[in-house]
N, C-alpha and C positions, 0 to 999 in steps of 0.2 A: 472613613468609608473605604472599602475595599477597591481594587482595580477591578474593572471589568472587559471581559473580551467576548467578543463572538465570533464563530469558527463558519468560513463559508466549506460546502463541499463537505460535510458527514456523511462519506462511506460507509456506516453501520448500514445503512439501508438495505445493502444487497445482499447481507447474512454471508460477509464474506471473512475467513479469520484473518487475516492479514492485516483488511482494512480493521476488522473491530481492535487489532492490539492495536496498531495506528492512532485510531483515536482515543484507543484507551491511555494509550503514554502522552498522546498530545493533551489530554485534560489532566492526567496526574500531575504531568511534571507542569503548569501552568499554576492550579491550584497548591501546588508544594511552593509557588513563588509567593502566592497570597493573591494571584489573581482569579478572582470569581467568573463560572461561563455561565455568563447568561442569557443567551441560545448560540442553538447550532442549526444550521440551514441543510437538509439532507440532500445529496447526492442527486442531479437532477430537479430539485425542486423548482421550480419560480421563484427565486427569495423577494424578485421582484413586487411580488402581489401578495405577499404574505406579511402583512401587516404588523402581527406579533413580534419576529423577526426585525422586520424593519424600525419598529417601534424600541428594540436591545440594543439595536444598532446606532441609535443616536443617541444615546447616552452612555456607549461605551468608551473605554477610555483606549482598545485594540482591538482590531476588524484582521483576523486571520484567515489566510485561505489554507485551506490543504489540498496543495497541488496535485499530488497523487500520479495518477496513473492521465489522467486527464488533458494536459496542454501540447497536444503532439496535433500536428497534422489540421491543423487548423480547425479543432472541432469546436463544434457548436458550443457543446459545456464548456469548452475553453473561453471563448467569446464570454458567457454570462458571468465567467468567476472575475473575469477582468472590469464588467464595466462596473464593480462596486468602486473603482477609482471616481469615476465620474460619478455617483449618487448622491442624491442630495441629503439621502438620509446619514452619508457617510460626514459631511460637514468635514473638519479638518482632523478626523480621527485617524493615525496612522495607520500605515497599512502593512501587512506581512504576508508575503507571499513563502513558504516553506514546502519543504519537503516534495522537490516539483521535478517532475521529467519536463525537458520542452527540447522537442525536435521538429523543424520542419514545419513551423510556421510562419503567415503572413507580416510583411512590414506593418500593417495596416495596425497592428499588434502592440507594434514598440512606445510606439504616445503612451500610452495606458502601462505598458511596462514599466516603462524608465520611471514613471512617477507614484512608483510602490516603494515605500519608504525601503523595506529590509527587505532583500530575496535570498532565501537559500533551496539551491535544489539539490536533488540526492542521488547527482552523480556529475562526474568530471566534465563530462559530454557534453551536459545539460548548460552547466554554469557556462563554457566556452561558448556555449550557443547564445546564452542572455548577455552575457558581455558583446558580445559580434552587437545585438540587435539593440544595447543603449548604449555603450560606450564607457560604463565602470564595472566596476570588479566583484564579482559574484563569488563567495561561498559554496560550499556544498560538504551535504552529511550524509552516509549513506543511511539507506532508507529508513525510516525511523522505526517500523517494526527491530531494528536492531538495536535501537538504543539503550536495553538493559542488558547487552551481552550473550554469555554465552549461559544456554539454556541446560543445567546441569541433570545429566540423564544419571539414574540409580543404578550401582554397577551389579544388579544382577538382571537388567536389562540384556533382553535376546534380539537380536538383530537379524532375525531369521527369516524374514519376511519380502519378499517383491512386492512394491509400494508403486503403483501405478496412478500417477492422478491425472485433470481435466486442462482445460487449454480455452483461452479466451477466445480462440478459433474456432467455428463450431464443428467445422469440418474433421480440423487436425482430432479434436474431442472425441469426436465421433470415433476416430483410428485409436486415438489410445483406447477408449471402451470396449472398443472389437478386439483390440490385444489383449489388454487383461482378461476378456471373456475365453482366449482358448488357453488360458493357462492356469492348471489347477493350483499351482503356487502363488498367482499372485492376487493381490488385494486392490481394488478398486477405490482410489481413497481423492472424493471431492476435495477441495478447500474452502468450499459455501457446503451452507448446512441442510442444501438441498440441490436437485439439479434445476429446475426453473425454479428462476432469479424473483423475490420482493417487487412489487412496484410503490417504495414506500412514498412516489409522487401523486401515486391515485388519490383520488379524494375516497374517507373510509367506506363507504359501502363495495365501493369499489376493490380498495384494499382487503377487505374480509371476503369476497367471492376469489379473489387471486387466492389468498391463503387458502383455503379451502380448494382451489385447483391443487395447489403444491403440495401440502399435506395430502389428498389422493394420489398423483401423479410420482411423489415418492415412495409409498407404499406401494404400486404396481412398480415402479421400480424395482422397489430392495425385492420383490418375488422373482422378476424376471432376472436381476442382477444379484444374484444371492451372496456373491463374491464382495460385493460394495458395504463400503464402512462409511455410514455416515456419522458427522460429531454433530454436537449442538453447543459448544463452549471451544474457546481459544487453546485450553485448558489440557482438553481431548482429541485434539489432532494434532498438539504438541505431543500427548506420550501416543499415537497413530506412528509420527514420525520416526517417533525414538526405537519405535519396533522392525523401522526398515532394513535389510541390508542395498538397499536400494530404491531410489523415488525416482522414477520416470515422469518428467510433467513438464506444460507448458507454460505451466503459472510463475510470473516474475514474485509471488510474494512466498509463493512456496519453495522456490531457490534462495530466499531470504531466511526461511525457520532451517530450511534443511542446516545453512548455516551455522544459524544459532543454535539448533542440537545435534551439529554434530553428524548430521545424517548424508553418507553418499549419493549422489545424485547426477543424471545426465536432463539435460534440459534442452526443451526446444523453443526456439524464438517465438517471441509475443508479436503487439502488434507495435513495436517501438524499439530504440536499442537498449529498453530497458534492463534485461537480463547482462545482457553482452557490457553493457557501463559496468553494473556493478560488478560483475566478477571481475573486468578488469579492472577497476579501483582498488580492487581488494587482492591483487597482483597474482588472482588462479590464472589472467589468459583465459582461450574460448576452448579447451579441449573437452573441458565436460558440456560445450554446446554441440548438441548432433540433430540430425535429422532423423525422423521416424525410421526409415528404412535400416538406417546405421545403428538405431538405437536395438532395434530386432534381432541385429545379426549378430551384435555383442553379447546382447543377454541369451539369447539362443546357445553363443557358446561359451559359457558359462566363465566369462570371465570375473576378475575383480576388482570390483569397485570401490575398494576402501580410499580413503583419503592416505596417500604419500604422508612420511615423517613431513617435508616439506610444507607440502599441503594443511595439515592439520595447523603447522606452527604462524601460516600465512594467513589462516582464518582465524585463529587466537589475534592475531596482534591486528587484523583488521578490527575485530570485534571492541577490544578495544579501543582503536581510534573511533569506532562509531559512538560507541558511549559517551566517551570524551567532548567530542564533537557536539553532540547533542547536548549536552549539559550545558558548554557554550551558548549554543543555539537556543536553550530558552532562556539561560540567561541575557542574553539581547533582547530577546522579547520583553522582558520584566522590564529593563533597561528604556528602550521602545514607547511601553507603556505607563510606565512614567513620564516621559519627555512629556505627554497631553494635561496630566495635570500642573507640571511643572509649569507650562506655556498659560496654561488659563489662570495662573497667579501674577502673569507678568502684567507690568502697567502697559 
């Protein structure tokens, strides 16, 4: 019989590309171990009252979270991804907490932490913060969006392009859209495949009147914003990227691909030190972090944004350790989820 895992926290929901590689590589590189997923609980869901789910869940042999963007500042989705420790449907099946930001939350937290078999989060910050809050030694890989490297651009690729994208901010959003709009060079480039978000927690009648908003609401978009590049695949905002001489955005996962292909970029703070970890892990420092006003004045005068010899040689050998890393990282899991059948053979 195969291994089996179920993944809490499925980001595809909100048609974001970052998250869809995310949990594209979290199911490949699992299923390449020989572990079968046999559900995944989306993003916001109730996994609690979701039957189907719960019902994968106690016959599985690993119960994975994907930390994500999620465990900061004591949010609520934080709270529901943790108490799968305490579920009865969970029974004594191990638990893996991966790929996790956590800043700046509650003691009330640490019970349920400390007793998550494997934690790896995906950044230095992160881990020092979960050791502070149970008292052993934490891991960390940067974000798994990077885990296959470096994202190889065709060298008659033109980089000709001001790449302006969104910000989980709605306000800061708001400022970058109003910037790209007065500027006939640049491109307005989401990293969701629309601008209002999936509610993929609605129940479906519900969820097809959303779609149905979205699909109009982005066509009066693309009219009004005629400058805006929307994608519809992971696929096609990778070669968006590879067109940039420059991505302005406030998105932490879009500072992630710029990475992996290679793309210049000035970035402004999210809603966590997510941006700010990873670059510092990956030993850029926070120069390429600025604020809106700083970011206007530079591209206004038309400086350059290429990555330094330095630079470029510093995100190769990060990219690197990410892969690496990650390969570890599932290997533990496989590891992991063995230990549950091993256990159920014992006398």
């Amino acid at each position: 019989m195969p291994l089996k895992a179920v993944i809490l926290n499925d980001t595809r929901g909100d048609n974001h590309f970052g998250c869809m590689r995310v949990m594209r590589i979290i199911e490949q590189n699992l299923e390449a171990r020989g572990i079968e997923i046999a559900a995944t609980s989306l993003v916001r869901n109730d996994w609690k009252r979701d039957e189907a789910f719960l019902n994968a869940m106690r016959t599985a042999d690993l119960i994975v979270i994907n930390g994500e963007g999620t465990l900061h500042h004591g949010s609520k989705q934080g709270v529901r991804l943790l108490d799968v420790v305490d579920h009865p449907a969970r029974g004594a099946t191990p638990v893996a907490l991966i790929n996790a930001v956590y800043q700046d939350n509650p003691q009330a937290w640490n019970d349920r932490l400390a007793r998550i078999d494997l934690i790896s989060t995906r950044d230095s910050w992160s881990a020092a913060e979960v050791e502070k809050a149970i008292g052993r030694k934490v891991g960390f890989v940067p974000d798994l969006s990077l885990a296959e490297g470096a994202v190889a651009t065709p060298g008659t690729t033109r980089r000709d392009r001001l790449l302006v994208g969104d910000s989980v901010n709605r306000d800061i959003g708001r400022q970058l859209l109003a910037f790209a709009d007065q500027r006939d060079d640049a491109r307005y480039l989401p990293i969701l495949t629309s601008i209002k978000p999936p509610k993929p927690h609605y129940p479906p009648p519900l969820r097809a009147l959303r779609q149905a908003y979205i699909d109009l609401h982005a066509t009066l978009f693309g009219w009004r914003h005629r400058h805006t590049e929307f994608n519809n695949s992971e696929a096609g905002f990778l070669k968006s990227l590879q067109s940039g001489y420059l991505h302005l955005t406030g998105r932490f996962h879009a500072v992630c691909l710029c990475l992996a292909t290679g793309t210049p970029f000035l970035a402004l703070e999210s809603n966590s030190w997510k941006i700010a970890a990873l670059l510092h892990d990956f030993g850029l420092g926070a120069e390429r972090i600025v604020t809106l006003d700083e970011a206007r004045r530079r591209i206004e005068a038309n400086e350059r944004f290429d990555f330094t010899p330095q630079e470029r040689e510093t995100v190769a050998t990060g990219l690197a350790a990410a892969s690496k890393g990650a390969d570890h990282l599932f290997d533990s899991l496989l590891v992991l989820a063995r230990s549950k059948t091993a256990g159920a053979g014992a006398p």
